[in-house]
C-alpha positions as CSV (number, residue, x, y, z in Angstrom):
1,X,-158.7,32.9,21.9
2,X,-157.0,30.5,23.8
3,X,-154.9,30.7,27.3
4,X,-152.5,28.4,28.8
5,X,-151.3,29.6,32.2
6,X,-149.3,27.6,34.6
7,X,-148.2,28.8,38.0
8,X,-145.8,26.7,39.3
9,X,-145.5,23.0,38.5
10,X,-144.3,22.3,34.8
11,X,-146.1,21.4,31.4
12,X,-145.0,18.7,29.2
13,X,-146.2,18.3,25.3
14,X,-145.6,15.1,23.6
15,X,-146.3,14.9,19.7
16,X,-145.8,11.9,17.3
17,X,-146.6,13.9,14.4
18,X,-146.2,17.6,13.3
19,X,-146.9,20.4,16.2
20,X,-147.9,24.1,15.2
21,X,-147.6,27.1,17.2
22,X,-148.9,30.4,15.4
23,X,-149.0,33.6,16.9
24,X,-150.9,36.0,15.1
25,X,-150.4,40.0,15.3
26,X,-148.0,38.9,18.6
27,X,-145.1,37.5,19.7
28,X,-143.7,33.7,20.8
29,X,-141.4,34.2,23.2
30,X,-140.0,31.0,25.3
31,X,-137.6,31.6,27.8
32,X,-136.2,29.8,31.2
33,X,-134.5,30.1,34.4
34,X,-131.9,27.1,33.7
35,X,-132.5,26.0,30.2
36,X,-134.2,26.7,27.2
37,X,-133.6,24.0,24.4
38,X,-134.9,23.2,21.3
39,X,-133.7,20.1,19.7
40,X,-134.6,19.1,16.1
41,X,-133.9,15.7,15.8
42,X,-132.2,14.6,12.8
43,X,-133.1,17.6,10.8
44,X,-132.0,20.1,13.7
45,X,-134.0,23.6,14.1
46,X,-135.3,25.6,11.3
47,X,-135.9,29.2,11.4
48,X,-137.3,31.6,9.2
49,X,-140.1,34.3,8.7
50,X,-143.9,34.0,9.4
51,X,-146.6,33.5,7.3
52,X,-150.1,34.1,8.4
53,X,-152.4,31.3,7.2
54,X,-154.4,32.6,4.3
55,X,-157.7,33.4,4.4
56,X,-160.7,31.5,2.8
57,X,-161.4,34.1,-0.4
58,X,-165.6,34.5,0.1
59,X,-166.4,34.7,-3.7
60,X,-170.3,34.9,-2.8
61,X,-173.0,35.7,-0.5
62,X,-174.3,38.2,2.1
63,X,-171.4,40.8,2.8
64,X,-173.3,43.5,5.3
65,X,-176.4,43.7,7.0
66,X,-177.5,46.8,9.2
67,X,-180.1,47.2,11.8
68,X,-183.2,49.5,11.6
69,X,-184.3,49.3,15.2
70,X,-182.8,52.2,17.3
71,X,-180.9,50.2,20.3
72,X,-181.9,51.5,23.8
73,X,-180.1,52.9,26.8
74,X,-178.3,51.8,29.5
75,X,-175.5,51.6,32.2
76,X,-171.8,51.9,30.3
77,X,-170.6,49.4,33.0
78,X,-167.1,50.8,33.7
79,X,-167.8,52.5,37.2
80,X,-168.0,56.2,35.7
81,X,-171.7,56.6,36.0
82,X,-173.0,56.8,32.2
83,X,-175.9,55.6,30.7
84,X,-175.5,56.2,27.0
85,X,-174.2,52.9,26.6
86,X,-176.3,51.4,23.6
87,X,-177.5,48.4,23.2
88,X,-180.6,45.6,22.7
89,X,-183.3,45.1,25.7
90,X,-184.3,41.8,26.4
91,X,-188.6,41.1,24.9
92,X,-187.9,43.6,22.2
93,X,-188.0,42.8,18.6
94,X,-185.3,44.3,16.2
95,X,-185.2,44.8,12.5
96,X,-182.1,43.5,10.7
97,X,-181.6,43.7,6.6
98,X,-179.0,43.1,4.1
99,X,-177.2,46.0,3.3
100,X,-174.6,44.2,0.3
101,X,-173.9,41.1,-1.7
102,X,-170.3,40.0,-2.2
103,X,-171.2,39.8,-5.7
104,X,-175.0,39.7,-6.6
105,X,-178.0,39.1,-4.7
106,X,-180.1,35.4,-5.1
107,X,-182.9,34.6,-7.3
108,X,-184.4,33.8,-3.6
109,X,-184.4,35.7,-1.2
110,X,-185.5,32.9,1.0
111,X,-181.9,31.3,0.3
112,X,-180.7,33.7,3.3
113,X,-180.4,32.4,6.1
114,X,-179.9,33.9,10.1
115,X,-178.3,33.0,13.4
116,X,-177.1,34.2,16.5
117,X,-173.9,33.0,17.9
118,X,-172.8,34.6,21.4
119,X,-170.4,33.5,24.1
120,X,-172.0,31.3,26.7
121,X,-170.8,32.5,30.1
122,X,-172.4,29.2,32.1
123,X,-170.5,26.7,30.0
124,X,-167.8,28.9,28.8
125,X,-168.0,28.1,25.1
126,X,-169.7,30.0,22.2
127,X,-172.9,28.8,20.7
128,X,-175.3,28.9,17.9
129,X,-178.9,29.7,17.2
130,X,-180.4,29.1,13.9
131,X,-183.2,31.6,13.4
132,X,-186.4,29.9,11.5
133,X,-186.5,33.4,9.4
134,X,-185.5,33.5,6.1
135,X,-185.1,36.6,3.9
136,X,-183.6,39.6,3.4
137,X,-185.0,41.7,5.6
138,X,-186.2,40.0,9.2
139,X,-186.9,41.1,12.4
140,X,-185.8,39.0,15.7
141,X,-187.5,39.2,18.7
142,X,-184.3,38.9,21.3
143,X,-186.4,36.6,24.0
144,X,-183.5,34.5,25.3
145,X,-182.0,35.2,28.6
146,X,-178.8,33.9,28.2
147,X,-178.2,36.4,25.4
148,X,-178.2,39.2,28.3
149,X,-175.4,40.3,29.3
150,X,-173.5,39.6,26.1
151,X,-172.2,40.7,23.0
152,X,-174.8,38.9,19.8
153,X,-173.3,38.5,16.5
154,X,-176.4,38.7,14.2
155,X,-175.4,36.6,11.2
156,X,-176.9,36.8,7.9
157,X,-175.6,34.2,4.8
158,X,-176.2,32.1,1.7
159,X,-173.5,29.5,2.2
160,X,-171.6,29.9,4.9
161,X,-172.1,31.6,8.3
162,X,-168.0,32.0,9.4
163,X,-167.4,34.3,6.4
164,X,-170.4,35.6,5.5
165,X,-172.2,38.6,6.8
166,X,-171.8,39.5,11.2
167,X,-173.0,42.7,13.0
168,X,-172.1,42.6,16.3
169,X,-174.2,44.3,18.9
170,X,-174.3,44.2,22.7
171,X,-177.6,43.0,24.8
172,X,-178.1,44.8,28.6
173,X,-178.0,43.0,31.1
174,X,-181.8,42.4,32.5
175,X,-180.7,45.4,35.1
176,X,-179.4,47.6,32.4
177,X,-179.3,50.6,34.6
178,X,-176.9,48.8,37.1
179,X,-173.2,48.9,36.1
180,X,-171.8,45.5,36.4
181,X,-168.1,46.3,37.6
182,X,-170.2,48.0,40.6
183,X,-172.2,45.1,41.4
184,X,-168.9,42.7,41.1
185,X,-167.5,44.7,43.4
186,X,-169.9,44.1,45.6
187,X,-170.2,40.8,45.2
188,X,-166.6,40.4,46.0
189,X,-166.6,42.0,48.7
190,X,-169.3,39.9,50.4
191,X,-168.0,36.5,49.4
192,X,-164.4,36.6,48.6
193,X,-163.6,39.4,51.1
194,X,-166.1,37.4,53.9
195,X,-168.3,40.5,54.5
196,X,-171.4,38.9,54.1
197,X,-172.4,41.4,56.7
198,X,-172.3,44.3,54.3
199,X,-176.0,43.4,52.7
200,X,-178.1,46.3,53.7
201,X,-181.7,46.4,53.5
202,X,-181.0,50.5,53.3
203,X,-184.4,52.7,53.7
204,X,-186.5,49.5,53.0
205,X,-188.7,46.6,55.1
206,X,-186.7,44.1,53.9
207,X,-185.3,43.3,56.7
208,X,-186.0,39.5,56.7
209,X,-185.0,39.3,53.0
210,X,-181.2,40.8,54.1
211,X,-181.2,37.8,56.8
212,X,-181.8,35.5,54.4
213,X,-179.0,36.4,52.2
214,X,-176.8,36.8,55.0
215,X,-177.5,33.4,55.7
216,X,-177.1,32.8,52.3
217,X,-173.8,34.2,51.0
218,X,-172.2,33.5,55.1
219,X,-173.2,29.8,54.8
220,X,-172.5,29.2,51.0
221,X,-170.9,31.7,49.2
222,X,-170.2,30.3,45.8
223,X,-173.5,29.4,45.4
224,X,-174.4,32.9,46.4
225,X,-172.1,34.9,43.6
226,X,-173.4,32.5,41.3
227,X,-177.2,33.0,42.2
228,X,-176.8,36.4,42.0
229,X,-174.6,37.0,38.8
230,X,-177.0,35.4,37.4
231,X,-180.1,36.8,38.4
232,X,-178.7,40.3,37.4
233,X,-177.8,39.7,34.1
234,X,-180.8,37.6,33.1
235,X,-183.4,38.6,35.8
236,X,-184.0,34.8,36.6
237,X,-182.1,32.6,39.0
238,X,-182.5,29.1,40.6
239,X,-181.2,28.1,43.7
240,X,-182.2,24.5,45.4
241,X,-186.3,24.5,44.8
242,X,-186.8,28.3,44.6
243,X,-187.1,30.4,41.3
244,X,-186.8,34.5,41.1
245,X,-188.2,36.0,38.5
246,X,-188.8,40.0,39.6
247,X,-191.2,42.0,36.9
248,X,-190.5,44.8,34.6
249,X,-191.2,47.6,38.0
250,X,-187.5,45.9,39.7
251,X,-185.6,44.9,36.4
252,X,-186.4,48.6,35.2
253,X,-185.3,50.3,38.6
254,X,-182.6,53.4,37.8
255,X,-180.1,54.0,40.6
256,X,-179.2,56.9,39.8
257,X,-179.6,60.2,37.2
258,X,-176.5,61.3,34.9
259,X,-173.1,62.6,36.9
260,X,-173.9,59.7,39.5
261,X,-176.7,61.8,41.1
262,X,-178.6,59.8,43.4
263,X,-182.3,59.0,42.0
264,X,-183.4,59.4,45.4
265,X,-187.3,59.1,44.0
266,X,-187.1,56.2,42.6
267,X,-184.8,53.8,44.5
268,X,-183.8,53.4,48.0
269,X,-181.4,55.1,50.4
270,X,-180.2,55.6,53.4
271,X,-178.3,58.1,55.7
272,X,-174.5,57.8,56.1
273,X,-172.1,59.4,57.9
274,X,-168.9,60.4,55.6
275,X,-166.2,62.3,56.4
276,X,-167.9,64.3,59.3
277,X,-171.2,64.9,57.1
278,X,-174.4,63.0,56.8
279,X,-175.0,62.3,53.2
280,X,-177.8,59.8,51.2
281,X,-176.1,56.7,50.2
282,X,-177.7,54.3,47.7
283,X,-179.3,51.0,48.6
284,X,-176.0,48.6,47.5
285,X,-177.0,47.5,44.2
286,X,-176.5,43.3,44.0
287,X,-178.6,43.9,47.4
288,X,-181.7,45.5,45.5
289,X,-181.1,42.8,43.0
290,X,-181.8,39.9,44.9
291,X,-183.5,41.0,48.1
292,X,-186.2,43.0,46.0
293,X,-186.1,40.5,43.3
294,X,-186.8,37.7,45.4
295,X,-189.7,39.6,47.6
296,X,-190.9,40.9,44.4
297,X,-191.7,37.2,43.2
298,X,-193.4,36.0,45.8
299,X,-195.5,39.9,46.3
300,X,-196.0,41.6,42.9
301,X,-197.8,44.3,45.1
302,X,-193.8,45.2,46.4
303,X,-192.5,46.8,43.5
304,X,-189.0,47.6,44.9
305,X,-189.9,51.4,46.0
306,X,-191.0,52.5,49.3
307,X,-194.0,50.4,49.9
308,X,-193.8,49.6,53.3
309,X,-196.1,47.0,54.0
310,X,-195.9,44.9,50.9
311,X,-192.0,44.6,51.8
312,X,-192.8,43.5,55.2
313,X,-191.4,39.6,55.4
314,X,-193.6,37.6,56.9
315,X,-192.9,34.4,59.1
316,X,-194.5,31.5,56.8
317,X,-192.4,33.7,53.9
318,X,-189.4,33.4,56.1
319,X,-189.7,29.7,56.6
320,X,-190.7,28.8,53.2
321,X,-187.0,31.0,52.3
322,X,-184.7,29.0,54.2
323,X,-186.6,25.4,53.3
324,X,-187.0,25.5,49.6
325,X,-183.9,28.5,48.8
326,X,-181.8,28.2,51.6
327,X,-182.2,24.3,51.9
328,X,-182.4,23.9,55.0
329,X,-183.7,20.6,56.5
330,X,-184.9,21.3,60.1
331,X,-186.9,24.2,60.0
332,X,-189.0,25.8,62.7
333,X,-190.5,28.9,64.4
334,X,-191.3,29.9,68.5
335,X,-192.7,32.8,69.4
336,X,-192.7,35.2,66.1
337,X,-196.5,35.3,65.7
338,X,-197.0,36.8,68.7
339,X,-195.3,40.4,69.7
340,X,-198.0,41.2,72.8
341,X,-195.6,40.9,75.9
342,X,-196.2,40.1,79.2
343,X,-196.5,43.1,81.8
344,X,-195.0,41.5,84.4
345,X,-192.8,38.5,84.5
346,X,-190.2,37.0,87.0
347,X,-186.2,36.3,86.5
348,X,-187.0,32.8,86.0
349,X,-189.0,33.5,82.9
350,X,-185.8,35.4,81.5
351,X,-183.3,33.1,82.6
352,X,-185.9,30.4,80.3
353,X,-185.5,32.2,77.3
354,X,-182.1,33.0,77.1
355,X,-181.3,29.3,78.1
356,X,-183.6,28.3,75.5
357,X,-181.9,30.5,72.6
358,X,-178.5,29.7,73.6
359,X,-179.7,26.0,73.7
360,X,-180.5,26.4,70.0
361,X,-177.0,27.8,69.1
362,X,-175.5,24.8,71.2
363,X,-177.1,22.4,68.8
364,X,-176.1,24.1,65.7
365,X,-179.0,26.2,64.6
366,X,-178.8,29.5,63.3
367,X,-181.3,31.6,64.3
368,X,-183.2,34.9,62.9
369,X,-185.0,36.8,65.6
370,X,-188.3,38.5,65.5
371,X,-187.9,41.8,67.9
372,X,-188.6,45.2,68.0
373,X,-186.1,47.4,66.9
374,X,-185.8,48.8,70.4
375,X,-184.0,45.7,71.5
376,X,-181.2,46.9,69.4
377,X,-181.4,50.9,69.1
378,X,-179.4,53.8,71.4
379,X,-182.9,54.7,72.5
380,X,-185.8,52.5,73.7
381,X,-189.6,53.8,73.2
382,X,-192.5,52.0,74.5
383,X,-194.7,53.9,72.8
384,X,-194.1,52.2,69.3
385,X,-193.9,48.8,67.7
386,X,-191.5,48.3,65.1
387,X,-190.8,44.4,64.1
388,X,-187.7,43.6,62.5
389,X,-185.3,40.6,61.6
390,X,-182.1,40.4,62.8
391,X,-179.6,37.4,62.6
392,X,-178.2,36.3,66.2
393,X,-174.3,35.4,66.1
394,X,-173.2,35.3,69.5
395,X,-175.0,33.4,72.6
396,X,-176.7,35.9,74.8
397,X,-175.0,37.1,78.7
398,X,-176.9,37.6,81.1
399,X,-174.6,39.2,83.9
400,X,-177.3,39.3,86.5
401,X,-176.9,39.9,90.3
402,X,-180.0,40.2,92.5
403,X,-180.5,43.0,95.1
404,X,-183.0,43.5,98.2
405,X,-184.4,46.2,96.5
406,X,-183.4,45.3,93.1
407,X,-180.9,44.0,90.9
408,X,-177.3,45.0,92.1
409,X,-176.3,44.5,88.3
410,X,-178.7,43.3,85.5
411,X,-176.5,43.5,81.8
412,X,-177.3,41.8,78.6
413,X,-175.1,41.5,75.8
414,X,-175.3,40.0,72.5
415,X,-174.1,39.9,68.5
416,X,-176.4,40.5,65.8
417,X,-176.4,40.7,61.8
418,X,-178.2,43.8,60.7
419,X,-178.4,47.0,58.5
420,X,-175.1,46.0,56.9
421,X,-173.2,46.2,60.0
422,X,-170.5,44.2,60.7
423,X,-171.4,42.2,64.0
424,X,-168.1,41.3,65.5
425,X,-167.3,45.6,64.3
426,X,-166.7,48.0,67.0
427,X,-170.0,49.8,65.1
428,X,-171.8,46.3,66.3
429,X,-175.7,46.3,67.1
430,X,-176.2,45.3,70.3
431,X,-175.1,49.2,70.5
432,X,-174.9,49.0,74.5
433,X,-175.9,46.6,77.0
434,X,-179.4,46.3,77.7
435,X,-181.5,45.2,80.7
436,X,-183.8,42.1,81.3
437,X,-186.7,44.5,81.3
438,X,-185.2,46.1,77.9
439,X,-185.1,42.7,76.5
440,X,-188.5,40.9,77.4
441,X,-190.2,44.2,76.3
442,X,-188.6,44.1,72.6
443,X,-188.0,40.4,72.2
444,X,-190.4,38.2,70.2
445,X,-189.2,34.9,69.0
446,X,-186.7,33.0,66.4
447,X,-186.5,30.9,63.1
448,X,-184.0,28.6,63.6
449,X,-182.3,26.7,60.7
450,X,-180.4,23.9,60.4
């Protein structure tokens, strides 16, 4: 099917020979504001009633073929929660046979030939694969990627492939328990709407993973909706120098049971507050996608559930990210590998790292800080130690005025990305001001980027 759509501006179509328009099972309507003319020429206009082109009368060949494999489950994809939605999983192998002839069978059966033809999303155009089986009866082993996601037409002829045998049958996406209008949404909303800030590490440790896609769909969001389209529906994407390719224990992941119920056992979640209650809200879906796909391929010991330390991101991992994904040029790291703070320290020594980080944003870095989560929390402990990555968008204030026997006011205030929470938000994390001893206790060091 083709689609012409202008909005505003005009269209102009020049023939020297004979120009068709057929409409078929439809209407042609033309209409204008001003004027609508048609204008014949010498002959004038001609009107009179349609004929659909005939069809090519197929006198011989294959005319139906059936599958034998049972299809598997997966997500209907229409926001309602099923997953009865059949259809054919990506590394299986399916058994297809002729059912009829149009008139009788061949001598050969080796005369029959197969192919696949589907829609190409990438290039927007449907293609073609010849299948090196011959037969009857064959089976396919559906290996391709690209087929995810789609609709195959499994195509089995003598002569001619157009008008010959077709069963269509639809291929899950490599996330088949994830419904894709959910995870547009999401997508959407984090690139088109600008709320990059709603990735949410949820109940997890991937805390540095959410900064890097923060980073990722903030600085360059087409290249963000199209990494992670992607990656979903085929379970491999390539950005820059850097390839995901999660295993079967995160492509296989289930959200959730029938009637939306959470699978709370088998994927992550987190606490809410809704309406005045605190309910268990589901890790975002495109978030689980590429933050435990991508830590997944680089630590096949994280398999996307609640193992704590094999989702932990470390620096080198964090650095190696924003090179060879991200792309960023000028990469570096001060302070991260080393969280043992100095007991006492002296204004001065404050004053030097808050000029330093500020420096950083002066010059155009963005910068991912390594603190405890302390820094950032109602509550301070001392008595644990609980790294975390959080992405700083605001230079830090230091409102500080000395005392004889101690500071007469001694504030610190700052904007960071973190736990899907809008920073600029009046839900922001810094969640209150903070002292100088708050902060050198609980900060560790940055990444910066550039």
């Amino acid at each position: 099917m083709s689609r012409i759509r202008i909005v505003g501006g005009s269209i102009t179509k020049t023939s020297k020979g004979a120009t068709t328009i057929e409409v078929l099972d439809g209407h042609f309507i033309s209409s204008a504001a001003k004027q609508n003319i048609w204008d014949g020429g010498e002959k004038g206009n001609t009107y009179h009633e349609y004929k659909a082109p005939e069809k090519k009368e197929v006198k011989e060949g294959v005319k139906e073929i059936e599958r034998l494999t049972p299809l598997d489950f997966g997500s209907t994809n229409d926001k309602t929660g099923g997953l009865n939605n059949e259809g054919m999983v990506f590394g299986k192998t399916y058994q297809f046979r002729v059912k009829s002839y149009v008139k009788d069978a061949p001598k050969n059966k080796s005369d029959i030939k197969w192919l696949l033809k589907y829609h190409n999303l990438s290039e927007n155009k449907w293609k073609e694969i010849p299948l090196p089986v011959k037969g009857d009866n064959v089976k396919i082993t559906m290996n391709n990627e690209d087929l995810c996601g789609r609709f195959v037409n499994v195509r089995a002829y003598i002569k001619d492939h157009e008008t010959e045998a077709n069963l269509q049958v639809w291929k899950h996406n490599r996330f088949r328990w994830f419904d894709r209008m959910v995870i547009n949404d999401e997508i959407t909303e984090r690139v088109d709407n600008f709320k990059p800030w709603l990735i949410n590490q949820s109940g997890t440790s991937l805390c540095g993973m959410a900064c890097i896609f923060y980073v990722f769909a903030k600085e360059q969001p087409q290249a963000y909706k199209k990494f992670a389209k992607e990656l979903f529906r085929t379970g491999v994407a390539t950005f820059n120098n850097y390839t995901v390719t999660p295993t079967i224990d995160i492509l296989e992941r289930q959200p959730f049971l029938p009637k939306k119920i959470l699978n709370e056992g088998n994927f992550p979640w987190h606490w809410e507050w809704v309406g005045g209650n605190q309910i268990k809200v589901n890790m975002p879906l495109i978030d689980y996608v590429t933050m435990a796909g991508t830590r997944n391929t680089d630590n096949k010991k994280y398999k996307g559930g609640e193992e704590e330390f094999q989702a932990i991101n470390w620096p080198p991992f964090m650095t190696s990210l924003s090179e060879i994904l991200l792309g960023y040029k000028d990469v570096s790291s001060k302070g991260v590998y080393n969280p043992v703070k100095p007991l006492v320290f002296t204004t001065l020594d404050v004053e030097n790292k808050i000029n330093d980080i500020n420096k950083q944003l002066s010059l155009g870095y963005k910068l991912i800080l390594m603190i405890d989560s302390d820094l950032i929390d109602d509550r301070w402990d001392i008595s644990s130690m609980d790294l975390h990555w959080v992405v700083l968008e605001s230079p830090i204030v230091w409102n500080y005025i000395p005392g004889f026997f101690g500071a007469k006011k001694d504030e610190i205030d700052f904007k960071v990305y973190t736990w899907g929470t809008d920073p600029n938000g009046h839900k922001r994390y810094l969640k209150k001001k903070i002292t100088s001893n708050h902060f050198m206790a609980n900060y560790n060091g940055y990444i910066k980027v550039k």
